[in-house]
N, C-alpha and C positions, 0 to 999 in steps of 0.2 A: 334498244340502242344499237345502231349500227356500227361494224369492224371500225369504219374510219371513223367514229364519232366516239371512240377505246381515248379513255381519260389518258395511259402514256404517251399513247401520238400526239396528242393534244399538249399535255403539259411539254413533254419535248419539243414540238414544235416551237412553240410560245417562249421558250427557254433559248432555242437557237433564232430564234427573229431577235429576239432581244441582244447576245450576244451578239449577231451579224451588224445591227445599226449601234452597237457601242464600240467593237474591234473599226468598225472602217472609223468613224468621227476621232478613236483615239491612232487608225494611221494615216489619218491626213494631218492630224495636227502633230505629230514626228515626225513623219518627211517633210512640213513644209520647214516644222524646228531646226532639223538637223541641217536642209540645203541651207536656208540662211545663216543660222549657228554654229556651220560648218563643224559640227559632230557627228563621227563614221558611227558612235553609239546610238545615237539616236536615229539615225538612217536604218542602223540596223535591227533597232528594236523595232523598225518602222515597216521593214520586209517581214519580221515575228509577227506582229498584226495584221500584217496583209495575207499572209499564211493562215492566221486565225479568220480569218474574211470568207478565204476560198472553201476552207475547211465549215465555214459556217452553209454557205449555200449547197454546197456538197451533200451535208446534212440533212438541208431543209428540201433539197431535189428527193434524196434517198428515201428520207421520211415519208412523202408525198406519192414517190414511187411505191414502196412498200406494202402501203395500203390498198394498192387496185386486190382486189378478189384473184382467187387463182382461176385459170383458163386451159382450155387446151395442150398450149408450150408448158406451163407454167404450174403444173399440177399440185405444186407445194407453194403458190405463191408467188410471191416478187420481193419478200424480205432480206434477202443476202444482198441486193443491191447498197446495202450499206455498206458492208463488211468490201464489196466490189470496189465503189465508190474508197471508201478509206484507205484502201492498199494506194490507189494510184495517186490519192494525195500526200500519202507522206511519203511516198517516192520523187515526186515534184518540191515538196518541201526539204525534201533530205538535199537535193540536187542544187537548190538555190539556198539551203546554208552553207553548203561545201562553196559557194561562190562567192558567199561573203565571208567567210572565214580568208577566201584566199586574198581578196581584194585588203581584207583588216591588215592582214600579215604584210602585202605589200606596202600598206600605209605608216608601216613601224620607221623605216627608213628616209621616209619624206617628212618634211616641216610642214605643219597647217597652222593655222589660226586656231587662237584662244576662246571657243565659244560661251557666249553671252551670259550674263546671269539668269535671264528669265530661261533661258533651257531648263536651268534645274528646277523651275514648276513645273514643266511641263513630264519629265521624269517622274517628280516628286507625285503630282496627281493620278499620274498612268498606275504608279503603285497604289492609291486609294481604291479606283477603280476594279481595278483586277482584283484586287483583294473580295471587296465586296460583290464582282460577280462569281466570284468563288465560293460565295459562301450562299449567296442565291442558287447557284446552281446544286450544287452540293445538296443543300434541302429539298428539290424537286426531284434529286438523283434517288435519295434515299426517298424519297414518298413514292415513287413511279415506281424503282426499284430498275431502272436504267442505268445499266453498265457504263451506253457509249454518256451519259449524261455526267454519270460521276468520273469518266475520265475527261470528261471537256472541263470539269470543274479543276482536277487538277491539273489540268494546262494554261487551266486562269493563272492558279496558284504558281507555275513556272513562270510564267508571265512577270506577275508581281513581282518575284525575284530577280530574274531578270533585269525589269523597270529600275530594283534595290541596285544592282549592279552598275547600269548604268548614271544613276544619282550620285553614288557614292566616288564613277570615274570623273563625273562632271564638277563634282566638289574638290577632288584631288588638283583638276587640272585648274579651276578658278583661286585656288590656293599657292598651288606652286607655281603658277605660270607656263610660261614655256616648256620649262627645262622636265616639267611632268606631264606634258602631251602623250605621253604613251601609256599614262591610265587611257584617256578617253579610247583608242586600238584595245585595251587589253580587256575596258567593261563589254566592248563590240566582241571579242575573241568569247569572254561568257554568254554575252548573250546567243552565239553562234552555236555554245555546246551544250545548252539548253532546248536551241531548236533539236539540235539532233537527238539530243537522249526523248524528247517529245515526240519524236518522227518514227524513231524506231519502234517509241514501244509502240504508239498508232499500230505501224507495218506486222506487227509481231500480233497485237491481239486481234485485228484484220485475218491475217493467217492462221491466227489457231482457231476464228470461227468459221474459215473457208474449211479448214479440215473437218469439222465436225466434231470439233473437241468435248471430253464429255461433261455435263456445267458442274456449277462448285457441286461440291461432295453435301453445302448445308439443304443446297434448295431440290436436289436427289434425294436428300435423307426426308425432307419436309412431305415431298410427293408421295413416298414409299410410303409413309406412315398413314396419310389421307388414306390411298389404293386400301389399306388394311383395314379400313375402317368402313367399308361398303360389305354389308350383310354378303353373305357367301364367300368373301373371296376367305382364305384359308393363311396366303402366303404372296409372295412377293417374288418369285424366281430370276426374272429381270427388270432392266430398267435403262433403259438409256432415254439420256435430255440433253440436247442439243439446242446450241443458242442458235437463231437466223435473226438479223438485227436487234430491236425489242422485244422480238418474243421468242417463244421455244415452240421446238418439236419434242412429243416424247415416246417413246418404244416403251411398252410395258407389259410380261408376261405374267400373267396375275395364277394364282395355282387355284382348282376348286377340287370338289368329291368327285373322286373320281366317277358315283355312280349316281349323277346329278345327269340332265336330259339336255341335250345337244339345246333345246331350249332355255330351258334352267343358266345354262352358261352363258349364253347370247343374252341374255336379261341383264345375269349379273355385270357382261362386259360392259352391256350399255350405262350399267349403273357407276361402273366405276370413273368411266370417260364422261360422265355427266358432272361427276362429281368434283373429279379432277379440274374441270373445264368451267365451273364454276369457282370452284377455291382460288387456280390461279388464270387471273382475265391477263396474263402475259401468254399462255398456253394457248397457240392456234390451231392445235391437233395433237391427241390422244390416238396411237395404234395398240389396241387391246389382244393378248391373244392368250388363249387359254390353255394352259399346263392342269394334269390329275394333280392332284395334290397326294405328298407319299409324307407320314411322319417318319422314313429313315431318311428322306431328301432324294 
């Protein structure tokens, strides 16, 4: 099986196609709601999708990108193109919710139109939707064991809420009339501080894998324990695992006897990077280096 032909890329891929042609079909059909409907909620939830759109291609660029082999430049790859990619999306996202947020605020003062009943299917359904790509994704996050996947799942889930939000302004306003026109501004004012709480965290876990951050403490502890179970190694002295989009790098100093043959150890090492590299198919490189092993440490 070849790198690109790695069942994550794959199922992520197929998870963000999917997600890209259901975010655009559900914001074309809330911008066209909301310009005739004249609901700033639905417009706005209708930018939240279009945001879910770019973030989708983003995705399936990076993904794509990701998987060329390493070269010359590129000695560890082309996997951070994700984490690249993501920072400058939810900077562009962050940017154009602050613009609707301000356009909502300006709309509190002006008088509009009573939008339609059938807006609230069109709400109402957005909330099925999302729902149920949430929980599609969600299942494919947890099988691949993809981060960026179980967090595109819960930006479904903010979604859906969202969508809750704006149903709930659009039933407010077909109920009261007029005089409660300023749910429909206020479900737009949520939907605007769902974009950003979704924007930021993007930028933040973007940022902590540009730094090199070191990965959960479980799937460190899961590694360690594998490294320890390759004939010769003794001990585990370090270990650093570092996320690059889907997969990891990891630094590992394994300890042996100390009066074991410069050969003996280079066996071992290969043994444990073999090992490793099979256990986990998210692992794109093992750095093995050998520590004497001391029972005072």
């Amino acid at each position: 099986m070849t790198h690109i032909e790695h069942s994550p890329y794959r199922d992520a891929t197929h998870a963000a196609a999917i997600g890209l042609i259901v975010n655009l079909g559900l914001a074309i059909s809330k911008l066209v709601g909301g310009i005739i409907g004249h609901s700033f909620a639905l417009l706005s939830d209708a930018a939240n999708s279009m945001g879910d759109v770019l973030t989708s291609c983003v995705v399936l660029f990076a993904l794509r990108v990701a998987q060329k082999p390493a070269d010359a430049e590129h000695p560890y790859g082309h996997t951070r193109i994700e984490a690249v990619a993501g920072s400058n999306v939810a900077v562009l996202i962050i940017v154009s919710a602050l613009w609707i947020g301000w356009e909502a605020v300006d709309r509190f003062s002006t008088s509009h139109m009573v939008p339609p009943a059938w807006t609230l299917a069109i709400a109402g359904s957005n909330v099925v939707i999302k729902e149920v790509l949430y929980r599609y994704k969600m299942k494919v996050g947890k099988r691949t064991g993809s981060l960026a996947i179980i967090a595109n799942a819960w930006d479904h889930r903010s979604d859906a809420l969202c969508s809750l939000a704006v149903l709930i302004g659009l039933a407010t306003v077909r109920m009261g009339g007029e005089s409660y026109m300023w749910a429909d501004d206020a479900a737009a004012m949520v939907v605007v501080a769902a974009i950003l709480w979704t924007a930021f965290g993007l930028l933040r876990q973007s940022t902590h894998e540009l730094m090199d951050a070191q990965a959960d403490d479980e799937i460190v502890a899961a590694i360690r324990n594998t490294a320890q179970q390759v004939d010769g190694v003794l001990g585990v002295e370090k270990l650093w695992v570092r996320k690059s989009g889907l997969e990891m790098f990891a630094d590992i100093h394994v300890q042996v006897a100390p009066e074991r043959t410069v050969a003996d150890g280079h066996r071992i090492g290969h043994e444990a990077k073999s090992l490793l590299l099979k256990e986990y198919p998210t692992l794109r490189d093992v750095l093995v280096h050998l520590e004497p092993y001391s029972a005072t440490g």
